[in-house]
NUNUZA-117372 format. One line per 4 residues: number of its first residue (from 1); their letters; for each residue x, y, z of N, C-alpha, C, O. Coordinates in steps of 0.1 Angstrom, whole numbers, plus 5000, padded with zeros to 4 digits. Layout:
BEGIN
NUM = a = X:Y:Z:X:Y:Z:X:Y:Z:X:Y:Z  ...
END
This chain:
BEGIN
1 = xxxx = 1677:0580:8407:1674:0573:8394:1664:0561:8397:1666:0553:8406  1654:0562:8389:1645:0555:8392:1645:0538:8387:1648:0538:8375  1642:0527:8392:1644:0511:8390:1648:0511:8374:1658:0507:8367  1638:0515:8370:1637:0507:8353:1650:0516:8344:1655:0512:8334
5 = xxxx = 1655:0531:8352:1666:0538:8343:1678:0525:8349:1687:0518:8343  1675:0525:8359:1692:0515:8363:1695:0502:8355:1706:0498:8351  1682:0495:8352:1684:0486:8345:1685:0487:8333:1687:0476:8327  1684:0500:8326:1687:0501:8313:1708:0506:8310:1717:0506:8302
9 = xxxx = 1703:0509:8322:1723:0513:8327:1727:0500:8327:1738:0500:8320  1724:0487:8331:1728:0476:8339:1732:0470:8322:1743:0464:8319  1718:0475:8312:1720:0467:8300:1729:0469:8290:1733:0460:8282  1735:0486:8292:1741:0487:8284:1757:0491:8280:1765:0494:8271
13 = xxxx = 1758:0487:8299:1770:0483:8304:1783:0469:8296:1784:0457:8298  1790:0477:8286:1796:0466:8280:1813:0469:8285:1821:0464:8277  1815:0473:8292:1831:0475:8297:1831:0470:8313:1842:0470:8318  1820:0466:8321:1821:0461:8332:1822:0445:8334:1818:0439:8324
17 = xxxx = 1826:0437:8344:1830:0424:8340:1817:0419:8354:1811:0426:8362  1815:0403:8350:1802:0402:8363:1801:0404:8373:1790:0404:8379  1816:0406:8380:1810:0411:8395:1808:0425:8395:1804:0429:8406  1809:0434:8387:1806:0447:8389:1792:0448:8383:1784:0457:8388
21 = xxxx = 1787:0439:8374:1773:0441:8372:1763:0437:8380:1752:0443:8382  1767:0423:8387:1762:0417:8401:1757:0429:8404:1746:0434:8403  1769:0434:8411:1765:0444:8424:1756:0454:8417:1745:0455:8424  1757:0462:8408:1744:0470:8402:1731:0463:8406:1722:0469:8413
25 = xxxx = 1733:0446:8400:1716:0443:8398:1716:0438:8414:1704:0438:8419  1725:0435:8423:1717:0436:8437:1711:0447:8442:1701:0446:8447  1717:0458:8440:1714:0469:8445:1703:0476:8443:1698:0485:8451  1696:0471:8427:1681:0474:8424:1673:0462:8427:1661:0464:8429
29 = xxxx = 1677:0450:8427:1671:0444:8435:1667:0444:8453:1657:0438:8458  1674:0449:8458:1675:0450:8472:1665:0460:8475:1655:0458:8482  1667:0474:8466:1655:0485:8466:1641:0482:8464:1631:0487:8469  1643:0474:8452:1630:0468:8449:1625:0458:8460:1614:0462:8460
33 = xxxx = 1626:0449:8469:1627:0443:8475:1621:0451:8489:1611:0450:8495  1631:0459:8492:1627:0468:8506:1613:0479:8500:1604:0482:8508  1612:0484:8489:1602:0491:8487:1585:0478:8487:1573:0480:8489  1590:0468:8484:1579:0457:8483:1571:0464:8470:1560:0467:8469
37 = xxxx = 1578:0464:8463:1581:0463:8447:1570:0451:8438:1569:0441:8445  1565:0451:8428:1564:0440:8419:1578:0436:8418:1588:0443:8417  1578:0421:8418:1595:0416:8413:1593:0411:8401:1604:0409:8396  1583:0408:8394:1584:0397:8384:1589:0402:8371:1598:0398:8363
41 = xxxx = 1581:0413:8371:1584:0423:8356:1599:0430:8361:1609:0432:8354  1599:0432:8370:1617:0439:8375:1625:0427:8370:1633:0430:8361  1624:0417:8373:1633:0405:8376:1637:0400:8356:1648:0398:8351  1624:0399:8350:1627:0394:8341:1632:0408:8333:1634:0404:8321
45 = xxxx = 1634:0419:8333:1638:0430:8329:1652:0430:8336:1657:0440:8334  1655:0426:8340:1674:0423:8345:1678:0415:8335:1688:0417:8328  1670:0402:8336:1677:0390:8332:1678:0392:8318:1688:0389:8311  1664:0401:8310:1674:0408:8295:1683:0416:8292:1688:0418:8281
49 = xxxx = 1687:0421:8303:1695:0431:8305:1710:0429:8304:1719:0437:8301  1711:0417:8308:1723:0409:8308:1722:0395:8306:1724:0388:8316  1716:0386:8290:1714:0375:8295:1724:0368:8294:1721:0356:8298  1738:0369:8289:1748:0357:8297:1755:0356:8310:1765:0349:8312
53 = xxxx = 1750:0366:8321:1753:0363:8336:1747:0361:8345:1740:0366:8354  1752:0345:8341:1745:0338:8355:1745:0344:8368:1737:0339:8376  1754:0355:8372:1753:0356:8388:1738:0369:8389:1733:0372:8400  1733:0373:8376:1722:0380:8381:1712:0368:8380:1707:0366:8391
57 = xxxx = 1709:0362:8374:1700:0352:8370:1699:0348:8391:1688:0347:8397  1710:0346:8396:1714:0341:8409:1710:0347:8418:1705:0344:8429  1713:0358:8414:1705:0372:8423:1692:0375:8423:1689:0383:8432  1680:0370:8414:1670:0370:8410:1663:0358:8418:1651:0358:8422
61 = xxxx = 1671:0347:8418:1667:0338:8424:1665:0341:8439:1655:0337:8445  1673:0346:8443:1678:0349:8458:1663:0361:8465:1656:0362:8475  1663:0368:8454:1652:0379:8458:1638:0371:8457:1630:0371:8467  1636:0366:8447:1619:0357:8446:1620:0347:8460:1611:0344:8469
65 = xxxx = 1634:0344:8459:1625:0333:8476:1631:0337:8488:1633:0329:8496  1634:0349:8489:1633:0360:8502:1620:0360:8505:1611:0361:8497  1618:0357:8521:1609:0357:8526:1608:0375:8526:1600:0382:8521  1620:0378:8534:1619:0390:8539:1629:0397:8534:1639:0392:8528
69 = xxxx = 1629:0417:8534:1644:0417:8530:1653:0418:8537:1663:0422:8532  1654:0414:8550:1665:0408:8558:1675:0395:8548:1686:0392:8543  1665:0391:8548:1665:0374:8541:1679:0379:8531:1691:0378:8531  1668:0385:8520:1678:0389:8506:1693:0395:8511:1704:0389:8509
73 = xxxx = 1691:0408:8519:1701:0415:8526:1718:0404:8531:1730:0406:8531  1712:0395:8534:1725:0384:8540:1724:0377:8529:1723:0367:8536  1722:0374:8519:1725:0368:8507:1736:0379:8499:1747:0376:8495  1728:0395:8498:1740:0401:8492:1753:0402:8497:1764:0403:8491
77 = xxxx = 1750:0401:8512:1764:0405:8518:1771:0391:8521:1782:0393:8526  1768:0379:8519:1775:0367:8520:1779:0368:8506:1791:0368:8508  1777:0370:8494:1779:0375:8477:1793:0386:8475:1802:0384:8467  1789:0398:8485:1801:0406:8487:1810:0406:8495:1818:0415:8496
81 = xxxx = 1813:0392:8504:1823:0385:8507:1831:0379:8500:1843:0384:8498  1826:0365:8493:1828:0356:8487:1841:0362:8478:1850:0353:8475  1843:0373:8473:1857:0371:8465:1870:0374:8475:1881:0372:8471  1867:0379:8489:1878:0377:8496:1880:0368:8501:1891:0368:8507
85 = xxxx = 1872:0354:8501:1878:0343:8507:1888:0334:8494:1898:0327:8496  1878:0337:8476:1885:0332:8469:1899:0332:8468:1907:0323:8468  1901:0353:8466:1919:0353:8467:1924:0349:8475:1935:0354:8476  1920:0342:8485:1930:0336:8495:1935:0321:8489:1946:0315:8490
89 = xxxx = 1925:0317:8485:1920:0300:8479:1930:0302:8464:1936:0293:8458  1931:0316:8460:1941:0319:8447:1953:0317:8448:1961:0309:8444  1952:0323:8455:1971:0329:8462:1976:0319:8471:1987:0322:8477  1970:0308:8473:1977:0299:8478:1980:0289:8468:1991:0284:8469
93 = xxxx = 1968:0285:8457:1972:0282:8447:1983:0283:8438:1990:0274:8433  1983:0298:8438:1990:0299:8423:2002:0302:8430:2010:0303:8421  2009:0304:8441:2019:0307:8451:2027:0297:8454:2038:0297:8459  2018:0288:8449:2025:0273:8458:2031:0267:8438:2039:0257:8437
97 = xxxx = 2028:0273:8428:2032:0265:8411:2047:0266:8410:2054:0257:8406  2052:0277:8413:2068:0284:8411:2071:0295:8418:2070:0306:8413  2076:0292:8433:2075:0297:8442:2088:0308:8441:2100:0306:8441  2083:0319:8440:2092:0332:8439:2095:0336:8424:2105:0341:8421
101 = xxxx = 2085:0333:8415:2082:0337:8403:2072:0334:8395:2072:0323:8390  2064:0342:8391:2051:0337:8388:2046:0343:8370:2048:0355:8367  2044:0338:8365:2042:0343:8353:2026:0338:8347:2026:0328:8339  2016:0345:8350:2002:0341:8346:1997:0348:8335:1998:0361:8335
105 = xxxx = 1988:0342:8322:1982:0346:8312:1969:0352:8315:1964:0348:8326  1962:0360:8309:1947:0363:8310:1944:0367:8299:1951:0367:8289  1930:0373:8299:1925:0376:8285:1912:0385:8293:1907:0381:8303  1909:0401:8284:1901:0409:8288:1902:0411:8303:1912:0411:8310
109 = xxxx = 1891:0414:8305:1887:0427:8324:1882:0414:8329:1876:0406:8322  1886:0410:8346:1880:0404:8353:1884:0412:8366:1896:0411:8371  1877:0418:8369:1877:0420:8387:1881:0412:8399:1883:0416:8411  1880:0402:8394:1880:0388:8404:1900:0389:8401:1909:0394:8407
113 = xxxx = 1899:0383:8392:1911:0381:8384:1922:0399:8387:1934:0399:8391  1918:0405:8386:1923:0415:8394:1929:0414:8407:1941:0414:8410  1921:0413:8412:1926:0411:8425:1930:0403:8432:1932:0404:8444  1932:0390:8422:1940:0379:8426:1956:0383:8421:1965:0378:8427
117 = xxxx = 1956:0391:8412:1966:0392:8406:1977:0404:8420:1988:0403:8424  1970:0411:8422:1971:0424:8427:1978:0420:8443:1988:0425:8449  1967:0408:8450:1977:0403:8459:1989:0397:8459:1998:0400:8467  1990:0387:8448:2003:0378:8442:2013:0390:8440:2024:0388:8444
121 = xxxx = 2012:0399:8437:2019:0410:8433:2026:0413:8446:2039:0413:8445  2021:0415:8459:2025:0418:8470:2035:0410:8476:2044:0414:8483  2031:0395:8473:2037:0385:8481:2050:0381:8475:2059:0377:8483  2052:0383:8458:2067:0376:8448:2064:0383:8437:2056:0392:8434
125 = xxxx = 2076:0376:8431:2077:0385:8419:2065:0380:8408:2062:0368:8407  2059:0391:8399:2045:0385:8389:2049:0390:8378:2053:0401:8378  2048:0384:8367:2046:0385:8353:2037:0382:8349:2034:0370:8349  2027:0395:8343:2016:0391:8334:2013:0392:8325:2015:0403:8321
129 = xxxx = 2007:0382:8315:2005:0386:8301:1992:0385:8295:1986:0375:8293  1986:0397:8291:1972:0398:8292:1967:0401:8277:1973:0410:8272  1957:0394:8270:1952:0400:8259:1942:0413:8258:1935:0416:8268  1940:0421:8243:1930:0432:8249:1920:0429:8253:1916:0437:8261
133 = xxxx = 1910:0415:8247:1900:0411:8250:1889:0425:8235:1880:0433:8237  1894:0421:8225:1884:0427:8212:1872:0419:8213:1870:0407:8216  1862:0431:8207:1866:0445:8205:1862:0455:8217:1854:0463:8213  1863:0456:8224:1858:0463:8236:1873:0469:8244:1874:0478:8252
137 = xxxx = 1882:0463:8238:1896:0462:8249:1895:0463:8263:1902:0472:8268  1889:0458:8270:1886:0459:8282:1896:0449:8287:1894:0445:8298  1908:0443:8282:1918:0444:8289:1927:0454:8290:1936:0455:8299  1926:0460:8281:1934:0475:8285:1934:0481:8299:1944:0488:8303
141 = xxxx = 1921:0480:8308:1918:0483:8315:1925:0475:8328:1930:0480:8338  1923:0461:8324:1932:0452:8336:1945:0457:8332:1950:0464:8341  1955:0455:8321:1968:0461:8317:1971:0476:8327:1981:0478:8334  1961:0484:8325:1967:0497:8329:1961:0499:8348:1965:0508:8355
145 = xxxx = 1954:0492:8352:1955:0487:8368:1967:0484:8372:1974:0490:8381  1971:0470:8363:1982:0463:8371:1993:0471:8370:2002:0469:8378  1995:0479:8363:2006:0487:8355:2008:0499:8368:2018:0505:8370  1994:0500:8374:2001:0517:8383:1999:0504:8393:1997:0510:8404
149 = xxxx = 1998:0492:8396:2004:0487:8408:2017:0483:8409:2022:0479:8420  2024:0484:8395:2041:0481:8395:2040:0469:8388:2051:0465:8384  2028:0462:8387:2029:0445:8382:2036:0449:8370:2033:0459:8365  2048:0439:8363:2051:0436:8353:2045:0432:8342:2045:0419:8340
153 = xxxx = 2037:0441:8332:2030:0438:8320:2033:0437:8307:2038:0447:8302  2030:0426:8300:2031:0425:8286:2017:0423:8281:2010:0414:8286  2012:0432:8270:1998:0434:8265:2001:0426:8253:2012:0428:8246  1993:0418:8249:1991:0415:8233:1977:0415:8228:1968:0419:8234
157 = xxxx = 1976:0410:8214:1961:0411:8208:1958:0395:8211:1966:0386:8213  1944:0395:8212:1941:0383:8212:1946:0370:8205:1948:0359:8211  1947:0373:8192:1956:0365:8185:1967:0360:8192:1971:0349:8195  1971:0370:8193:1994:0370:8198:1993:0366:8212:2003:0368:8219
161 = xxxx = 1982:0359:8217:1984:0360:8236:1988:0344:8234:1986:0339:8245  1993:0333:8222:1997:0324:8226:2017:0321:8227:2026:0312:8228  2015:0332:8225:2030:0330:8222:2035:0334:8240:2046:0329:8243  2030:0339:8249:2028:0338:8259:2026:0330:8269:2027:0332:8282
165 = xxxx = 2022:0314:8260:2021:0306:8271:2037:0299:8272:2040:0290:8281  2045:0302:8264:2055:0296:8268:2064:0303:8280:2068:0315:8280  2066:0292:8295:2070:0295:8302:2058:0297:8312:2061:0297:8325  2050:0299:8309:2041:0307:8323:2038:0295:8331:2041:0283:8330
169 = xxxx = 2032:0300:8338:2029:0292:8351:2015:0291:8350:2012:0280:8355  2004:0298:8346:1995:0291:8344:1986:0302:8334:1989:0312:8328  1974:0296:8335:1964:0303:8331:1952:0310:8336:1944:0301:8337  1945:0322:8341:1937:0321:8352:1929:0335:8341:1934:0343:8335
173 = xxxx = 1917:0332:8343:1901:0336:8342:1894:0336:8347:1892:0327:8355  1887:0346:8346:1871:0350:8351:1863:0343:8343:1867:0337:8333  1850:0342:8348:1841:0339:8342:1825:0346:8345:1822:0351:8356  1817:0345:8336:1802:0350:8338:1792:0341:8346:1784:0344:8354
177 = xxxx = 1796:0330:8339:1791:0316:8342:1797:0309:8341:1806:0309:8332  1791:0296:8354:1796:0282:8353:1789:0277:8358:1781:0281:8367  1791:0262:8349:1780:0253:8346:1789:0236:8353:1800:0235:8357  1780:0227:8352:1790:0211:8352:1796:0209:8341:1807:0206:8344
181 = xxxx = 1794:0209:8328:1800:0208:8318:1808:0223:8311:1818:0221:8305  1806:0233:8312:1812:0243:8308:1814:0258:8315:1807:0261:8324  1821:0266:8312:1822:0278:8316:1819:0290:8307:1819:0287:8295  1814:0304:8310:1813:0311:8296:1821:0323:8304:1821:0327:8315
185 = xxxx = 1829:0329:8291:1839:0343:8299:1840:0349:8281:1832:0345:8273  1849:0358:8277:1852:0365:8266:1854:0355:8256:1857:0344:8258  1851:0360:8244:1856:0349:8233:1872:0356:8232:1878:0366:8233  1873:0344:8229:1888:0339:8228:1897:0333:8239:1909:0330:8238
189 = xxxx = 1888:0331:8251:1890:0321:8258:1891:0306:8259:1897:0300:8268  1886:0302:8248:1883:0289:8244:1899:0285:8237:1905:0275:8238  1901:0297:8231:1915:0292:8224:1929:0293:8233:1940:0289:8232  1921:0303:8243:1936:0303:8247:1937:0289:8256:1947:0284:8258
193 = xxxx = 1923:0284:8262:1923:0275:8272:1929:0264:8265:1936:0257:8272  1929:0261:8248:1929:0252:8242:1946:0247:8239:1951:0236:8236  1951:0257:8240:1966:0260:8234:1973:0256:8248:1982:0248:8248  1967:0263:8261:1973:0263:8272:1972:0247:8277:1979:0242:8286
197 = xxxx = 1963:0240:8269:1962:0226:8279:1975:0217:8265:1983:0209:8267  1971:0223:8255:1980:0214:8246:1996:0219:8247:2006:0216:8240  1997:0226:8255:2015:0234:8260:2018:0226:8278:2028:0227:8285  2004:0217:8282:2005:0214:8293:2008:0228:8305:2015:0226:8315
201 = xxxx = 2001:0238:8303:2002:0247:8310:1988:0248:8319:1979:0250:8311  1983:0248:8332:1974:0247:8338:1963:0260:8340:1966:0271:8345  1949:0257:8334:1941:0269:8333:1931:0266:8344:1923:0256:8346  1934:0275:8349:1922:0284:8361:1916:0293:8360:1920:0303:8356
205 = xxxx = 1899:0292:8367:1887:0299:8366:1887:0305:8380:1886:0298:8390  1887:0316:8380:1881:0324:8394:1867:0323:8391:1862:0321:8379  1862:0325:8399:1847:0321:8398:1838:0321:8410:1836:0310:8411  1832:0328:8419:1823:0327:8431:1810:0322:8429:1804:0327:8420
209 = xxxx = 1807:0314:8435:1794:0305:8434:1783:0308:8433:1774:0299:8432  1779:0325:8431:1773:0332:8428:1768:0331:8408:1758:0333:8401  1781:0327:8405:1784:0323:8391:1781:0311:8383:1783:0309:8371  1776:0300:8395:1774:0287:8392:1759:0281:8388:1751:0283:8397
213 = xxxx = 1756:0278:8381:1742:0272:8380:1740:0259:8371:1748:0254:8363  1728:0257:8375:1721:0240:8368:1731:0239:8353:1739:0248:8350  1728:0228:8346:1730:0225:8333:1712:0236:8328:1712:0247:8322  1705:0230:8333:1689:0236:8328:1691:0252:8330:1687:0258:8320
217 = xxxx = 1698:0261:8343:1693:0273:8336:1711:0278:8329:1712:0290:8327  1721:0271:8327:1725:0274:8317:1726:0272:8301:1733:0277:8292  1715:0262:8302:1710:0263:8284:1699:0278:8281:1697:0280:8270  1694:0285:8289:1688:0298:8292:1700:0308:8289:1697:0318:8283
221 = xxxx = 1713:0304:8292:1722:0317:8289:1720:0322:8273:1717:0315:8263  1724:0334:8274:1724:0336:8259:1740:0340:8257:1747:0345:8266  1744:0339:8245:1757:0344:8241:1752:0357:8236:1741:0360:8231  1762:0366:8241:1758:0382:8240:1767:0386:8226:1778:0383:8224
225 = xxxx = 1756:0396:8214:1762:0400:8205:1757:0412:8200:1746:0418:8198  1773:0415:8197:1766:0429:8193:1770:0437:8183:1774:0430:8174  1769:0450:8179:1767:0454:8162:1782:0453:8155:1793:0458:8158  1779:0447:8148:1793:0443:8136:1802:0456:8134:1813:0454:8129
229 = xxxx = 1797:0468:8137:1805:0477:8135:1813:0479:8141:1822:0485:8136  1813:0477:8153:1821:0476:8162:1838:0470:8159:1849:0474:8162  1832:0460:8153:1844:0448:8143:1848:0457:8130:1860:0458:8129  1842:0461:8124:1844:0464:8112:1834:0472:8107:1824:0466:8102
233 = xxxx = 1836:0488:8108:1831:0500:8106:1825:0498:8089:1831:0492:8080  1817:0502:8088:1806:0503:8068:1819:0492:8060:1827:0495:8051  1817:0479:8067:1823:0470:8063:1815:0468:8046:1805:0474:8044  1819:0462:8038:1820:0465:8025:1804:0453:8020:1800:0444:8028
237 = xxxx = 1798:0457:8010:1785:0452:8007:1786:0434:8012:1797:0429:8016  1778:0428:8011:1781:0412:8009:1788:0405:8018:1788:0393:8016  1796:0412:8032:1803:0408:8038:1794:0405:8055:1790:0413:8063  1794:0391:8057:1783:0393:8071:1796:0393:8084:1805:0385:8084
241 = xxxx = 1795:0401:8091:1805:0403:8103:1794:0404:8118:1785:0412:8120  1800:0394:8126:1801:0384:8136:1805:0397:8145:1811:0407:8140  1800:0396:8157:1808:0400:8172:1800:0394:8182:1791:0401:8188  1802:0382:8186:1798:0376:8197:1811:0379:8209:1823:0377:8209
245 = xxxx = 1805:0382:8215:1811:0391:8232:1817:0380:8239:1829:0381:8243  1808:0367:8240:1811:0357:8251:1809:0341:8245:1800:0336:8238  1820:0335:8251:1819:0322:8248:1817:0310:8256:1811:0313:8266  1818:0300:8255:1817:0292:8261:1828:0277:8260:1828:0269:8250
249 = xxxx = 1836:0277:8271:1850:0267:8270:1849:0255:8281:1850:0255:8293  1846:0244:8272:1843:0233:8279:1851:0228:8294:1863:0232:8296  1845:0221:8302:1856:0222:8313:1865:0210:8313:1870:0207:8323  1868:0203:8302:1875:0195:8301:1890:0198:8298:1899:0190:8296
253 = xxxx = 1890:0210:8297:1900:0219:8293:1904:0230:8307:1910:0240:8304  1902:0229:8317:1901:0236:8329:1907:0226:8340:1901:0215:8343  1918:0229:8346:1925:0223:8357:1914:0225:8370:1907:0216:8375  1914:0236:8373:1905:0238:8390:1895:0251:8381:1897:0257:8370
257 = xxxx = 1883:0252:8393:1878:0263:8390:1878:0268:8408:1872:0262:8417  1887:0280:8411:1890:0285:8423:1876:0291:8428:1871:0299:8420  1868:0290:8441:1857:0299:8446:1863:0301:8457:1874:0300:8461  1850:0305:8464:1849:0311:8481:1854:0295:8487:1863:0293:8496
261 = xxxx = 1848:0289:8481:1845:0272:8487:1863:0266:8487:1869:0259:8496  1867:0269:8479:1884:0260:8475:1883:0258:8461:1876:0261:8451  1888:0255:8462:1895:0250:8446:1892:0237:8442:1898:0227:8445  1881:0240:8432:1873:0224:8429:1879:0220:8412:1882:0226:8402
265 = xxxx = 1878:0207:8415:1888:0197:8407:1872:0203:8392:1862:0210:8395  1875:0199:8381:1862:0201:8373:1855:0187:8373:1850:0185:8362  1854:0179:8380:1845:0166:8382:1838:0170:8396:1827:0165:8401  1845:0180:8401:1832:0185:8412:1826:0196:8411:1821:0201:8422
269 = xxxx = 1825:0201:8399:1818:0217:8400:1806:0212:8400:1799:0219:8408  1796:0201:8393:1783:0197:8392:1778:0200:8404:1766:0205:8403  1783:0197:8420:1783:0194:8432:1778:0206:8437:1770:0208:8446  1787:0217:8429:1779:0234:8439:1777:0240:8433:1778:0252:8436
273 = xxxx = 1771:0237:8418:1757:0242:8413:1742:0240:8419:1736:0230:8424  1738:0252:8418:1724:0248:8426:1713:0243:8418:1714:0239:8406  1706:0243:8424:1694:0235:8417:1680:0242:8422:1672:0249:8415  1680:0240:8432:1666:0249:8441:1662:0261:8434:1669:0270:8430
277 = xxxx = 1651:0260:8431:1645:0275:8424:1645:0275:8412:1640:0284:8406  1652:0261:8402:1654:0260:8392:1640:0267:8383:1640:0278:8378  1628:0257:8384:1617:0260:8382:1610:0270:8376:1602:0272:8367  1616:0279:8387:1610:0292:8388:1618:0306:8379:1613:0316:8373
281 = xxxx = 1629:0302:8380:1645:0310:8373:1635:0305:8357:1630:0316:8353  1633:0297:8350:1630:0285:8343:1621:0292:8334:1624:0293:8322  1609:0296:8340:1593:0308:8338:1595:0321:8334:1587:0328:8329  1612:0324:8336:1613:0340:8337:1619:0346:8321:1617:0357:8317
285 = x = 1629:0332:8313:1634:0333:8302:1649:0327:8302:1656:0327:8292
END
């Protein structure tokens, strides 16, 4: 399949969460790269492709200032590390809240979030309570993983995932991006983050640094939206219907955001946002 079909695959990928689209757009980046490719028109044809994830935006950056594709090459593969150092940085975390019983909330598909869950599972006993993440249900998808790993599952609608926070032990999320001031992951994150901090229940972002960027290129993010019918099939004349995909949940409402790096308080995420290449990320959209 040739560059420009994958990135039309990449775009219209709405059931995969960012590290599974990452790895798509490295992998046409990498090609493009080793073929010695134009990048510019490739690059900015990704970034519409998916424009609320920052980790391609990251990936784009990484390819334009490759000298060589060696260069790029140890960028992707330091990238397809980075979530096995996080669940370690997880699971010591959330291992250490209520030791020999664990009861954590989520909302929609995170891969990261997966597989934090999936080790904890190995180590104590886990209870999770997960929303579908509408309208896509793409938590159905994490539900029915954890479910053939034996994890103990309770599914609700987005609505109903607060009645879940009583008792748990925490809160933990994926995200697309993160910023110094905010994070963006599924709508309806915002509320659960919001309920979880007014219940004093502690919410956590998985997140690999791949996902981090400036304040400047996350005012570039776009909130992703898509056709109302989705929500509401030949919804009735006069009626305007909304489906924005992704939100954005301030980090003042966020205990730690967990990476490769450790587990950073939210007065230090500004610290491993990058900056370098801003400029140029900046030109692209």
């Amino acid at each position: 399949m040739d560059l420009d079909s994958r990135i039309v695959r990449i775009a219209g990928n709405r059931q995969s969460g960012a590290s599974e689209l990452l790895s798509d757009a490295m992998g046409v980046l990498a090609d493009a790269v080793a073929a010695e490719a134009p990048l510019e028109p490739l690059v900015t044809a990704l970034i519409a492709a998916q424009p609320s994830m920052a980790p391609i935006r990251n990936a784009v950056r990484a390819a334009l200032l490759a000298r060589t594709p060696e260069e790029f090459e140890r960028y992707v593969q330091r990238t397809r590390r980075a979530p096995a150092a996080l669940v370690r940085h997880a699971v010591a975390l959330l291992g250490s809240e209520t030791p020999g019983h664990l009861h954590v909330v989520t909302i929609s598909f995170s891969a990261t979030v997966l597989r934090v869950l999936e080790t904890l599972a190995h180590a104590q006993r886990l209870q999770v309570s997960c929303a579908e993440g509408r309208p896509g249900l793409e938590g159905r998808r994490l539900a029915g993983q954890l479910g053939l790993s034996g994890v103990d599952v309770t599914h609700y609608t987005d609505a109903g995932l607060g009645h879940a926070l009583a008792g748990a032990t925490a809160v933990l999320v994926g995200a697309d991006a993160v910023t110094p001031d905010w994070f963006l992951n599924k709508s309806g994150t915002r509320m659960l983050a919001a309920a979880a901090s007014f219940q004093g229940v502690p919410v956590y972002v998985a997140a690999t640094l791949d996902k981090f960027v400036s304040r400047a290129v996350g005012s570039r993010l776009e909130i992703r939206e898509e056709s109302p019918a989705e929500v509401w099939p030949a919804s009735p004349a006069g009626i305007r219907v909304r489906n924005p995909y992704f939100e954005s949940t301030p980090m003042d409402l966020v205990s730690a955001v967990i990476s490769e790096a450790g587990v950073l308080g939210a007065a230090v995420v500004a610290d491993a946002c990058p900056t370098a290449g801003d400029e140029l990320l900046l030109t692209l959209g």
